[in-house]
DSSP file (Angstrom, degrees, kcal/mol; ACC not computed):
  #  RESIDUE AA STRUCTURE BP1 BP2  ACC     N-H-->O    O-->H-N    N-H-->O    O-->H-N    TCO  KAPPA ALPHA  PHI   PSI    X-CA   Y-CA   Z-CA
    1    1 A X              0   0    0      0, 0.0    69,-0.1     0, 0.0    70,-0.1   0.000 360.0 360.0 360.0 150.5  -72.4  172.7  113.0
    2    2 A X        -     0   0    0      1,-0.1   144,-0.1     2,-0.1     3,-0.0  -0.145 360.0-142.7 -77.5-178.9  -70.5  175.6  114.9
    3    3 A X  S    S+     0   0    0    142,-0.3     2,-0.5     1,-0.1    -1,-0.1   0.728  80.0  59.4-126.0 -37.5  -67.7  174.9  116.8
    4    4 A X  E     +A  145   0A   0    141,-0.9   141,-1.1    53,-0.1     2,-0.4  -0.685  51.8 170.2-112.8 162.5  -68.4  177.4  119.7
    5    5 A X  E     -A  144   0A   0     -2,-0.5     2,-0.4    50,-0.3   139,-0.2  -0.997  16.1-159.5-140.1 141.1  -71.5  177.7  122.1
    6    6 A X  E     -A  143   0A   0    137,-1.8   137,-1.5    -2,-0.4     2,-0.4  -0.961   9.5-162.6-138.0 131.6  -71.6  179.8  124.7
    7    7 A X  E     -AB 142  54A   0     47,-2.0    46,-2.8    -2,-0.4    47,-1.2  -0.923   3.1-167.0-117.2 118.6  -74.4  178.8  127.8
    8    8 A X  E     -A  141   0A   0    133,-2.4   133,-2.1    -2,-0.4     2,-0.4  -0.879   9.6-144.9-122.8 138.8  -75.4  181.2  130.3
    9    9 A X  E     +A  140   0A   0     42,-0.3    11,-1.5    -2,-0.3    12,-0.4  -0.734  26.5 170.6-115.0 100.9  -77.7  180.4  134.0
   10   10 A X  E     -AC 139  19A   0    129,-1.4   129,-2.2    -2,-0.4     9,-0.3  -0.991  19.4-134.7-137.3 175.1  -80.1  183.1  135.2
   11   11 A X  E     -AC 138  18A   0      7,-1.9     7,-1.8    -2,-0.4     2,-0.4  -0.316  17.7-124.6 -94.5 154.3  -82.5  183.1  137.6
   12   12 A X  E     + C   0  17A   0    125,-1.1     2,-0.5     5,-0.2     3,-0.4  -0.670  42.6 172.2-101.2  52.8  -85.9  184.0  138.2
   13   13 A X  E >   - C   0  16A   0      3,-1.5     3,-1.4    -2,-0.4    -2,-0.0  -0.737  67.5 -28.4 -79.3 104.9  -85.6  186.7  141.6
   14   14 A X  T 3  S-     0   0    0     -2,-0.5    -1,-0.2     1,-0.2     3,-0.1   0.902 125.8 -40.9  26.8  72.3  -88.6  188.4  142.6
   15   15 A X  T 3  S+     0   0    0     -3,-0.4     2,-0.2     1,-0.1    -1,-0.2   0.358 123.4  89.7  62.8   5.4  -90.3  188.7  139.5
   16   16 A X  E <  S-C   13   0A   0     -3,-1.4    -3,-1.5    65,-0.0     2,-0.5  -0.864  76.8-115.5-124.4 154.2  -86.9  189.6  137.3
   17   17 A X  E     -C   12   0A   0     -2,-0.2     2,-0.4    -5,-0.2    -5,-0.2  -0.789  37.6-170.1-117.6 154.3  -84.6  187.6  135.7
   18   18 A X  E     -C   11   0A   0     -7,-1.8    -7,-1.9    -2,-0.5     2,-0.1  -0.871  31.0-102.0-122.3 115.2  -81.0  187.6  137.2
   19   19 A X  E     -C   10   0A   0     -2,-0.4    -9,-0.2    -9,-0.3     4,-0.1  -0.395  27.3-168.5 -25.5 122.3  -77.4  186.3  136.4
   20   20 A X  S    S+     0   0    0    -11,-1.5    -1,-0.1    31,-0.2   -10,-0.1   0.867  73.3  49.7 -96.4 -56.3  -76.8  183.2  138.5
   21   21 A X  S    S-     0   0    0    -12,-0.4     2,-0.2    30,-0.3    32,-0.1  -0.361  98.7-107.0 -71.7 155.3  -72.5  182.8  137.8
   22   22 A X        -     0   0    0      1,-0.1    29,-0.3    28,-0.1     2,-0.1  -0.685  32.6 -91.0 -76.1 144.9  -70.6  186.2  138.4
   23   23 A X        -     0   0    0     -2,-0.2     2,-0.5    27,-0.2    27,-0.3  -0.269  37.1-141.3 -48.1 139.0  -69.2  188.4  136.1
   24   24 A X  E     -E   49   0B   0     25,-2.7    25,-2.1    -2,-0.1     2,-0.6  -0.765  16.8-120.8-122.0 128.4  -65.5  188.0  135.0
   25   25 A X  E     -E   48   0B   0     -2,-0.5     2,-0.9    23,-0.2    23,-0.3  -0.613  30.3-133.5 -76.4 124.7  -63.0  190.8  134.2
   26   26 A X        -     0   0    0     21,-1.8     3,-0.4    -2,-0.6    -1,-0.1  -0.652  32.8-115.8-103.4 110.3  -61.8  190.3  130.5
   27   27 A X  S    S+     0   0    0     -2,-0.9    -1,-0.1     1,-0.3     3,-0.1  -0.009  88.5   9.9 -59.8 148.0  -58.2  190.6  130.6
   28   28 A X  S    S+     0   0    0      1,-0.2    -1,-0.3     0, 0.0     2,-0.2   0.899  84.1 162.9  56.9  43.0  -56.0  193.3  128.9
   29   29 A X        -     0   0    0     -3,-0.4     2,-0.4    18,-0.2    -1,-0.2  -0.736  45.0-123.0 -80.1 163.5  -59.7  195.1  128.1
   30   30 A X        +     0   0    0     -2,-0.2     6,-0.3     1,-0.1     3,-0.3  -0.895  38.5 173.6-158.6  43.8  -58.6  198.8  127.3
   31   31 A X  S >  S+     0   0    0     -2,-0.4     3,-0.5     1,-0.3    -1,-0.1   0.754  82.1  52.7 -84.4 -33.1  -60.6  201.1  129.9
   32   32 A X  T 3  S+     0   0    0      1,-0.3     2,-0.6     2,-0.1    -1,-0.3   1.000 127.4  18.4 -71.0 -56.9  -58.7  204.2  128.8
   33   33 A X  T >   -     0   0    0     -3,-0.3     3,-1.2     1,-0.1    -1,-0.3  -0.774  64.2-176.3-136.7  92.1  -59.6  203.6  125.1
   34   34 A X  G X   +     0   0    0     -2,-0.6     3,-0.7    -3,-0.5     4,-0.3   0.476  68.2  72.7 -48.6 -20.4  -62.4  201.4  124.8
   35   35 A X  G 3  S+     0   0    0      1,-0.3     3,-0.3     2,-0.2    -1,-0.2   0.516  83.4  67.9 -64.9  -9.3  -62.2  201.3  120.7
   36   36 A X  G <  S+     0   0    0     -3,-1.2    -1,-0.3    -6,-0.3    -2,-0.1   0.788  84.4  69.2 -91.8  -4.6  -59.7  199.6  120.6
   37   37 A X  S <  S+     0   0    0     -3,-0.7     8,-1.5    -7,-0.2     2,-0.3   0.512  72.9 109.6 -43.2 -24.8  -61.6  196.6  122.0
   38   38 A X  B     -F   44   0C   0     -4,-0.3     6,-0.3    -3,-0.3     3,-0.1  -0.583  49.2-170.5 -73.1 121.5  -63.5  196.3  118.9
   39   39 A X  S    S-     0   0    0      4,-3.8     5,-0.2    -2,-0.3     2,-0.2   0.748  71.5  -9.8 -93.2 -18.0  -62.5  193.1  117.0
   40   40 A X  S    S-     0   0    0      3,-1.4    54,-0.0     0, 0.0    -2,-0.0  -0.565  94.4 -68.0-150.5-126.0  -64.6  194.3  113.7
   41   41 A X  S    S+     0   0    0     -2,-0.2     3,-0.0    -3,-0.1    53,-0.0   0.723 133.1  24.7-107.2 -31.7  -67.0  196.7  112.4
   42   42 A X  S    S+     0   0    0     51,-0.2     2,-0.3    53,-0.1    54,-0.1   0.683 108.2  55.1 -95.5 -33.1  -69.6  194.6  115.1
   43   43 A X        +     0   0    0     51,-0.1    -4,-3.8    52,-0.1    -3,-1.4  -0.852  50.4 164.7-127.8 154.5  -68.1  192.9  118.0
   44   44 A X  B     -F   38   0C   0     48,-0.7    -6,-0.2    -2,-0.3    50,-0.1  -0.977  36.8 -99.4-167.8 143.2  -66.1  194.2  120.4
   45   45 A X        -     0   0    0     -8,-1.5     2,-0.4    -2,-0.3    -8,-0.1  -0.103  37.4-145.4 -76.6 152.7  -64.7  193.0  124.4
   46   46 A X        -     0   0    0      1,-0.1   -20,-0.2   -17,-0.0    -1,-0.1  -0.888  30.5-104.7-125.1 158.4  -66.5  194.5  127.5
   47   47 A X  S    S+     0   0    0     -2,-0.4   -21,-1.8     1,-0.1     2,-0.3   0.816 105.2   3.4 -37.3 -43.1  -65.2  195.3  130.6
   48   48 A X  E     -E   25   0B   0    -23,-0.3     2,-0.2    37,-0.1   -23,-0.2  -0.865  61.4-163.4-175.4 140.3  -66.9  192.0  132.2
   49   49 A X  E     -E   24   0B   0    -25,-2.1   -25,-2.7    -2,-0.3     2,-0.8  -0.651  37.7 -98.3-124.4-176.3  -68.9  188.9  130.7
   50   50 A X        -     0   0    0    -27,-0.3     2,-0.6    -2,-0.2   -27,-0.2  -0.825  39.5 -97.5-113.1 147.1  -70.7  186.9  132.6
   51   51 A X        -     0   0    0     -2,-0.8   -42,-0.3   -29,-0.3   -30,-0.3  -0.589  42.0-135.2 -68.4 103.0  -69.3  183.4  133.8
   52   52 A X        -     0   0    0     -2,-0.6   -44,-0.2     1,-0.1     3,-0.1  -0.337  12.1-155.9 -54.9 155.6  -70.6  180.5  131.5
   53   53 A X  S    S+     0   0    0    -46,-2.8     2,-0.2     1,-0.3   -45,-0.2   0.485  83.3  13.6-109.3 -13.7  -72.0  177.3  132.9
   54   54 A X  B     +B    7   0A   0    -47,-1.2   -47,-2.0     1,-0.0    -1,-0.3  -0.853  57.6 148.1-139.5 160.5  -71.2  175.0  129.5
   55   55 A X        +     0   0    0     -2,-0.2   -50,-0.3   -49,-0.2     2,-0.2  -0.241  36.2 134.3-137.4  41.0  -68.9  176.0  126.4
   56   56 A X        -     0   0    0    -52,-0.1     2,-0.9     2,-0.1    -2,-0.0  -0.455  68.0-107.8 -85.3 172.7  -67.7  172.8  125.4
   57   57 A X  S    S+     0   0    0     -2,-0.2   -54,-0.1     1,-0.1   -53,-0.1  -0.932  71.9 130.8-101.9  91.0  -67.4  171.1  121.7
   58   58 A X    >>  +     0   0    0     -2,-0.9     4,-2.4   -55,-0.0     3,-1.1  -0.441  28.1 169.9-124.9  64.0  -70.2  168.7  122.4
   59   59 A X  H 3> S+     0   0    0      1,-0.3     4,-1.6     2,-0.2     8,-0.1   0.860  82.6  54.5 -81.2 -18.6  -72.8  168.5  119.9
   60   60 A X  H 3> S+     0   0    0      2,-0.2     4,-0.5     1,-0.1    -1,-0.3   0.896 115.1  51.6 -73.9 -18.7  -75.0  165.1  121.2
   61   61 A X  H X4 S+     0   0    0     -3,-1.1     3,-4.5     2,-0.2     4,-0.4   0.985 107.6  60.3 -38.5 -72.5  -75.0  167.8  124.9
   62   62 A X  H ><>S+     0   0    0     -4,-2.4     5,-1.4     1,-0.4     3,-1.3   0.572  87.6  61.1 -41.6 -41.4  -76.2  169.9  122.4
   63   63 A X  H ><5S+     0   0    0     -4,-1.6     3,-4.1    -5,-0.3    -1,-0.4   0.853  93.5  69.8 -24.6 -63.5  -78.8  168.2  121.5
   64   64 A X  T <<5S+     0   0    0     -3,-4.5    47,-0.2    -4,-0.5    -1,-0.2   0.534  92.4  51.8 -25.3 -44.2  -80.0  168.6  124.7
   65   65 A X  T < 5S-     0   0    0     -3,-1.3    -1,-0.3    -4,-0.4    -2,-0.2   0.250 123.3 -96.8 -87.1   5.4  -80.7  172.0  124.6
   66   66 A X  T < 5S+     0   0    0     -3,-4.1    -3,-0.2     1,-0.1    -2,-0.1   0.844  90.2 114.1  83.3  12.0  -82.6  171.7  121.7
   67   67 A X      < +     0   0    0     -5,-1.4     2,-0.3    -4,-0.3    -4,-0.1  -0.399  35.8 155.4-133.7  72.8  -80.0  172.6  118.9
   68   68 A X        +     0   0    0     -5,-0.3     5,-0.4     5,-0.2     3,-0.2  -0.672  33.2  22.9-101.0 159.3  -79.5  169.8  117.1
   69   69 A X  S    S-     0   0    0     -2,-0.3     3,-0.3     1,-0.2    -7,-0.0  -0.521  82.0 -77.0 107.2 165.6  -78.3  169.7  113.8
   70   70 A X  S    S+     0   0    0      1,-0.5     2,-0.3    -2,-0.1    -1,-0.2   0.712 130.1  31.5-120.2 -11.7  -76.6  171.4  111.2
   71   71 A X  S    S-     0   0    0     -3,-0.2    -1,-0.5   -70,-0.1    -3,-0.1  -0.746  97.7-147.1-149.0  71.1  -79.4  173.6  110.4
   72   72 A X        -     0   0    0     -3,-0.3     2,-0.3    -2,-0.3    -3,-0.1  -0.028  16.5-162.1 -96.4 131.4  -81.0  173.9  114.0
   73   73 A X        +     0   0    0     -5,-0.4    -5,-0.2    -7,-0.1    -1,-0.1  -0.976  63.8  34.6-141.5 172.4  -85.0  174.3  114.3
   74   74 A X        +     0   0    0     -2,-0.3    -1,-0.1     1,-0.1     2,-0.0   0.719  69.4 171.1 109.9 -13.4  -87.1  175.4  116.6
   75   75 A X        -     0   0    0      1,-0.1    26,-0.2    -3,-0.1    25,-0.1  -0.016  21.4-158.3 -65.6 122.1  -84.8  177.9  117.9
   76   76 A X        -     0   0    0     26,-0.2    25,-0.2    23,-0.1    -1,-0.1   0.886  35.8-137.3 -80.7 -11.6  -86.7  180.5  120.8
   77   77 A X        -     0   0    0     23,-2.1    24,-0.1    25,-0.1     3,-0.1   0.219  41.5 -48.6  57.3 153.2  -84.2  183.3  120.3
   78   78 A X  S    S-     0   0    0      1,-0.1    24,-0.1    23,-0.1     4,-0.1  -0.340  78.1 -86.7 -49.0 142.2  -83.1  184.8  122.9
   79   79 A X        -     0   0    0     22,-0.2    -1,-0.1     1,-0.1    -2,-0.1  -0.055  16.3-137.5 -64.6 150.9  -85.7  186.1  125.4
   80   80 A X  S    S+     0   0    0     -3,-0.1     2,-0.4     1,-0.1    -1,-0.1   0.788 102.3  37.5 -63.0 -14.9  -87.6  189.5  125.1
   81   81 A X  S    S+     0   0    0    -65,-0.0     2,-0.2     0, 0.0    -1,-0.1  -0.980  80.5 125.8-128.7 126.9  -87.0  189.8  129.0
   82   82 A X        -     0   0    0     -2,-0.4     5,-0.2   -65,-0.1   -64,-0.1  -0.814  62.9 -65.8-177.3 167.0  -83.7  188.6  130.4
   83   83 A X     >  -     0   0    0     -2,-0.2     4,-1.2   -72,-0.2     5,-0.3   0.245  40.8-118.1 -76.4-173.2  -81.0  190.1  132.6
   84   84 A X  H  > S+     0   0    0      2,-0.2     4,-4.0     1,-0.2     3,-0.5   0.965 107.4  58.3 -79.5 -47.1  -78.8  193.0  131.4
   85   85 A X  H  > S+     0   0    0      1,-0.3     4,-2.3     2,-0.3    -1,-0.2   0.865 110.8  44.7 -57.7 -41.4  -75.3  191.1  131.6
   86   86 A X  H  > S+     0   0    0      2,-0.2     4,-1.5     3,-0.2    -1,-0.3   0.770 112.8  43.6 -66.8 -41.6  -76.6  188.6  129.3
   87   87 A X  H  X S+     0   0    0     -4,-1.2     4,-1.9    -3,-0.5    -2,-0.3   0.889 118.7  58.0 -85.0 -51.6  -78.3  190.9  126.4
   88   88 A X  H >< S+     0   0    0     -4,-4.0     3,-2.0     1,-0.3    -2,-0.2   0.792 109.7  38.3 -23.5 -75.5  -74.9  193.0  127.0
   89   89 A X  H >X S+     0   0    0     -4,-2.3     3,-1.6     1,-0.3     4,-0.9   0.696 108.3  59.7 -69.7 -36.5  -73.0  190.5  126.3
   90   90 A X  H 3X S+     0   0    0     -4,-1.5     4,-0.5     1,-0.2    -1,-0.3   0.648 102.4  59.8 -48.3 -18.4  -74.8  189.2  123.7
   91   91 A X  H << S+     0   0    0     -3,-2.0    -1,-0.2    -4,-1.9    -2,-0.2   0.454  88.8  66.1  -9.4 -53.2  -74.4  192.3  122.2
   92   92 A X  H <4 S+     0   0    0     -3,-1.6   -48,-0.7    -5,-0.2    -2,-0.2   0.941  89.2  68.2 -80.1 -56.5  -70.8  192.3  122.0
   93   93 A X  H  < S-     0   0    0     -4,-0.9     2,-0.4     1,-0.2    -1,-0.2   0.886  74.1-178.3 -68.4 -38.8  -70.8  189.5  119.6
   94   94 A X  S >< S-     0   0    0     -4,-0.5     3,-0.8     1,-0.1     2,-0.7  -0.821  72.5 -21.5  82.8-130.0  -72.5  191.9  116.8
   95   95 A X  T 3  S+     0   0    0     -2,-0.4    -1,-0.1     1,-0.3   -52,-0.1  -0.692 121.7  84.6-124.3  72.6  -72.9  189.0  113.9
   96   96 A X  T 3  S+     0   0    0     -2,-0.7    50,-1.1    48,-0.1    -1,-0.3   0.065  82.3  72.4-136.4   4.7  -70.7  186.8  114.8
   97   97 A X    <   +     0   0    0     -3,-0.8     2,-0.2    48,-0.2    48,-0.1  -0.480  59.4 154.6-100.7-174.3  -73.6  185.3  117.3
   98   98 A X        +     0   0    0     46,-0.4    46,-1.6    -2,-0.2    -3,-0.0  -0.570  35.5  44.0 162.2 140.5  -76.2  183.5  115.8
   99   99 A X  S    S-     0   0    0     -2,-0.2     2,-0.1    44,-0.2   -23,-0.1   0.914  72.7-162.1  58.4  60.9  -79.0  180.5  116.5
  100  100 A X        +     0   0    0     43,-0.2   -23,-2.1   -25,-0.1     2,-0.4  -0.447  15.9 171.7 -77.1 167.2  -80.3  181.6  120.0
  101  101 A X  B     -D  142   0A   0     41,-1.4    41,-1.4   -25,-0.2     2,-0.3  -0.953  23.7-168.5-154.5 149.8  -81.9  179.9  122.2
  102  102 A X        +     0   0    0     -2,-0.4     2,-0.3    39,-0.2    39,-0.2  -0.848  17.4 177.8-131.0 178.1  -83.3  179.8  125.9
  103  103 A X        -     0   0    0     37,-0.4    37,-0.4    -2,-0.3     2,-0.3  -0.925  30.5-105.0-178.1 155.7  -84.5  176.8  127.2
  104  104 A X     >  -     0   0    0     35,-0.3     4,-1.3    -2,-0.3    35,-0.3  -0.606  22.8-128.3 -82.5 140.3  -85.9  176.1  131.0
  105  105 A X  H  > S+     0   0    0     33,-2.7     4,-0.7    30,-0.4    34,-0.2   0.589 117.2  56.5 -71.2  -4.3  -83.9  174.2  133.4
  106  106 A X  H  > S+     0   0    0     32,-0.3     4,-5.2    29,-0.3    -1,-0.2   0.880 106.2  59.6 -86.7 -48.7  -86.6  171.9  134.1
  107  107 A X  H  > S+     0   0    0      1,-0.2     4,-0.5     2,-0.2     3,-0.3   0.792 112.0  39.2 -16.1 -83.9  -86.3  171.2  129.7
  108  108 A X  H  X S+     0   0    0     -4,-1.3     4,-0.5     1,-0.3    -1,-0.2   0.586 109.6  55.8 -93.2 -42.0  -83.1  170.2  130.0
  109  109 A X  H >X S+     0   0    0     -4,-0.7     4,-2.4     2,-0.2     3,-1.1   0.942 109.3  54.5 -45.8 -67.1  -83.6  168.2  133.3
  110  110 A X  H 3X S+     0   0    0     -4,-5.2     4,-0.5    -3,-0.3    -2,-0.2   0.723 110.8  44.4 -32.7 -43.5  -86.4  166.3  131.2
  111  111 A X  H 3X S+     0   0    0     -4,-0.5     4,-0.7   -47,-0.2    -1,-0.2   0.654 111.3  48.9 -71.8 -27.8  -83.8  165.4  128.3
  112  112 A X  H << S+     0   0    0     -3,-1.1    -2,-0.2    -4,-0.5    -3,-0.1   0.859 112.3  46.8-102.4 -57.0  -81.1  164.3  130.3
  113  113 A X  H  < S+     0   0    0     -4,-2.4    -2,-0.2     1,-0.2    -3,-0.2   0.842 112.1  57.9 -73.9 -23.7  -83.5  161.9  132.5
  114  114 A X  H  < S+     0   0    0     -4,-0.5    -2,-0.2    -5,-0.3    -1,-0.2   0.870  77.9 123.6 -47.2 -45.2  -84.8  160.8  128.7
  115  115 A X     <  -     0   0    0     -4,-0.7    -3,-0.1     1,-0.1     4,-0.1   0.119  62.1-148.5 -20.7 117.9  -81.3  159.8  128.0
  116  116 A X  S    S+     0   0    0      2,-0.1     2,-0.3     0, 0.0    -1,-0.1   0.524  83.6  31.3 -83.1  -2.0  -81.5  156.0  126.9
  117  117 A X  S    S-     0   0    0     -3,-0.0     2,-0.5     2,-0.0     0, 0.0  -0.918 103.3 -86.9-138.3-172.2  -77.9  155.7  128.5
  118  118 A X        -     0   0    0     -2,-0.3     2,-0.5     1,-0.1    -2,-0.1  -0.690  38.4-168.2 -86.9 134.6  -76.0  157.2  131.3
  119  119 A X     >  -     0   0    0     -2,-0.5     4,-3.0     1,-0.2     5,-0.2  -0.833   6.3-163.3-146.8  86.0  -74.2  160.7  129.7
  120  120 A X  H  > S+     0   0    0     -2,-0.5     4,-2.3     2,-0.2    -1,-0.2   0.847  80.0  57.3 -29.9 -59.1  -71.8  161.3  132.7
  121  121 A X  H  > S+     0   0    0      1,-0.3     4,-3.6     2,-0.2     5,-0.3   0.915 114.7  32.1 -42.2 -53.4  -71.4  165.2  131.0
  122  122 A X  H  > S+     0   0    0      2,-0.2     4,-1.2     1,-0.2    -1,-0.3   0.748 115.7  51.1 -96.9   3.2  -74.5  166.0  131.0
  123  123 A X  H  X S+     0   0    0     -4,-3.0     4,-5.0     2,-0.1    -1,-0.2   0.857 116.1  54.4 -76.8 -43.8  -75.8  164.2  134.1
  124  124 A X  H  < S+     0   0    0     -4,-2.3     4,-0.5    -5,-0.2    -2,-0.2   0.961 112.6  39.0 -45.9 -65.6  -72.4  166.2  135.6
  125  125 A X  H >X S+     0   0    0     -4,-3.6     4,-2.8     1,-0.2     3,-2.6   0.992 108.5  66.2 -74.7 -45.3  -73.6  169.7  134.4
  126  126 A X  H 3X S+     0   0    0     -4,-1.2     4,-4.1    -5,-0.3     5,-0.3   0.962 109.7  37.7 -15.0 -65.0  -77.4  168.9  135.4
  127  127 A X  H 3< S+     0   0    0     -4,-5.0    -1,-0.3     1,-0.2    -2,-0.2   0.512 108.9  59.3-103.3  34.5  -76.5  168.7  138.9
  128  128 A X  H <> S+     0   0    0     -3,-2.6     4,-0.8    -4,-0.5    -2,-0.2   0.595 114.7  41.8 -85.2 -41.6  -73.9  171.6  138.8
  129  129 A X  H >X S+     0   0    0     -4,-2.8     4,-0.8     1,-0.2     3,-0.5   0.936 110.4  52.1 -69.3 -34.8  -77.0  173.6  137.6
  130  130 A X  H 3< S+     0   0    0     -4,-4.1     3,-0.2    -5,-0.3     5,-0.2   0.716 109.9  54.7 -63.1 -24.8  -79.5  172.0  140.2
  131  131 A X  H 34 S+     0   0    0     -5,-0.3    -1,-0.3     1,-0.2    -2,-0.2   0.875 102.0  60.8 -70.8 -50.8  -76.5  173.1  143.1
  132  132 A X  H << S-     0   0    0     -4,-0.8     2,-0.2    -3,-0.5    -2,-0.2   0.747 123.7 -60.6 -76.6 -14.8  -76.7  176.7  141.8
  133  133 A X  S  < S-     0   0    0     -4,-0.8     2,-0.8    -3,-0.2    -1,-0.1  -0.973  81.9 -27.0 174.0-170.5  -80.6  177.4  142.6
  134  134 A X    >   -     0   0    0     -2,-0.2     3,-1.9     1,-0.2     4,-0.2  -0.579  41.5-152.2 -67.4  94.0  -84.1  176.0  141.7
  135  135 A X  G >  S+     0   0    0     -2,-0.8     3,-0.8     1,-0.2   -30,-0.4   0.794  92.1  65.3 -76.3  -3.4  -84.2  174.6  138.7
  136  136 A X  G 3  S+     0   0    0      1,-0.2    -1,-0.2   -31,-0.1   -30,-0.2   0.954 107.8  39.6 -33.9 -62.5  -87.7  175.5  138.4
  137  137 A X  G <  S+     0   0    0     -3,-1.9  -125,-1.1   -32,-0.1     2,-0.3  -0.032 104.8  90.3 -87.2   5.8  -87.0  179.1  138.4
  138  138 A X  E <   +A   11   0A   0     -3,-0.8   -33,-2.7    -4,-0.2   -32,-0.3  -0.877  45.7 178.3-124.2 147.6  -83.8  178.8  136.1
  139  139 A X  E     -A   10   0A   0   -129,-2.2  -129,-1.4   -35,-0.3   -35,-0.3  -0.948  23.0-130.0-162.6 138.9  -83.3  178.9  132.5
  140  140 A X  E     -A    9   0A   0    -37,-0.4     2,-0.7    -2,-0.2   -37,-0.4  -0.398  17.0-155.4-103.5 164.5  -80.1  178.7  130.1
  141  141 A X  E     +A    8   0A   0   -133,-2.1  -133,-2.4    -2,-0.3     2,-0.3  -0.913  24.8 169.4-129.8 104.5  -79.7  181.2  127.5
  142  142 A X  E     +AD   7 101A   0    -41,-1.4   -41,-1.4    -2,-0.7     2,-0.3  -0.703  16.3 149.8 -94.6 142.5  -77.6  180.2  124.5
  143  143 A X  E     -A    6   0A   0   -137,-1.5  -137,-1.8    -2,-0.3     2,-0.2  -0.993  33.1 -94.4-168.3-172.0  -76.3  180.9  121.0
  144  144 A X  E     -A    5   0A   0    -46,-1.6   -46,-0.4    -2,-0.3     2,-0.4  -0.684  23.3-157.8-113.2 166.1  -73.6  180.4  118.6
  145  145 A X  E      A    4   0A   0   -141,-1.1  -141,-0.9    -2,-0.2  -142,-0.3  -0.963 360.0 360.0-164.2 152.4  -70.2  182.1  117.2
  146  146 A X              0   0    0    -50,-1.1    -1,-0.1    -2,-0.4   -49,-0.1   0.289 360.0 360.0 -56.4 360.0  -68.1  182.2  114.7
């Protein structure tokens, strides 16, 4: 299984979907000469990412979201519709991202209260998302990288 995940919060705002976390300035980026910001032939650093809400080395979390496994299926991709900061930055990775995923915040809410024991982490990040808005109206947008 891969080693990093990176999981991103948006929102549902008047019929568009939205970045929940702020965008983070990615230190020592290169504004005078953005090529050298390229780390290969694919991926390359952006001015600003957006602020994750999980990247930890957890793979039973992981589960959670519905990528379990060493050979994940079932996978939604990333959405056709979903806010700019997010497809940016997914972007950046070139092919070094790989097995996306969205998933609903209510999904995830559903798995977590399934839990046949108590999983402090993910009870923990549950109501860190449920703080940031309506989890109704919220959905996390995932994938993986090298």
């Amino acid at each position: 299984m891969p080693s990093d995940i990176q999981v991103y919060l948006e929102e549902r705002w008047d019929g568009r979907w939205q970045l929940v976390l702020p965008m983070i300035k990615t230190i020592g980026f290169d504004d005078e000469n953005p090529r050298q910001d390229w780390l290969n032939d694919t991926t390359y650093l952006t001015g600003f990412y957006p602020q994750d809400v999980y990247s930890e080395y957890n793979p039973p979390l992981w589960e959670l979201f519905g990528v379990a496994g060493r050979f994940p299926s079932g996978l939604r991709g990333l959405p056709a519709v979903c806010c700019t900061e997010i497809k940016n930055h997914f972007i950046s990775f070139g092919t070094e991202a790989f097995d996306e995923h969205c998933l609903p915040c209510t999904e995830f809410r559903d798995a977590v209260a399934a839990l046949p024991h108590d999983d402090k982490e993910a009870r923990r990040l549950l109501e860190q998302i449920a703080g940031l808005g309506k989890l109704e109206e919220m959905r996390l947008i995932l994938w993986f990288s090298q």
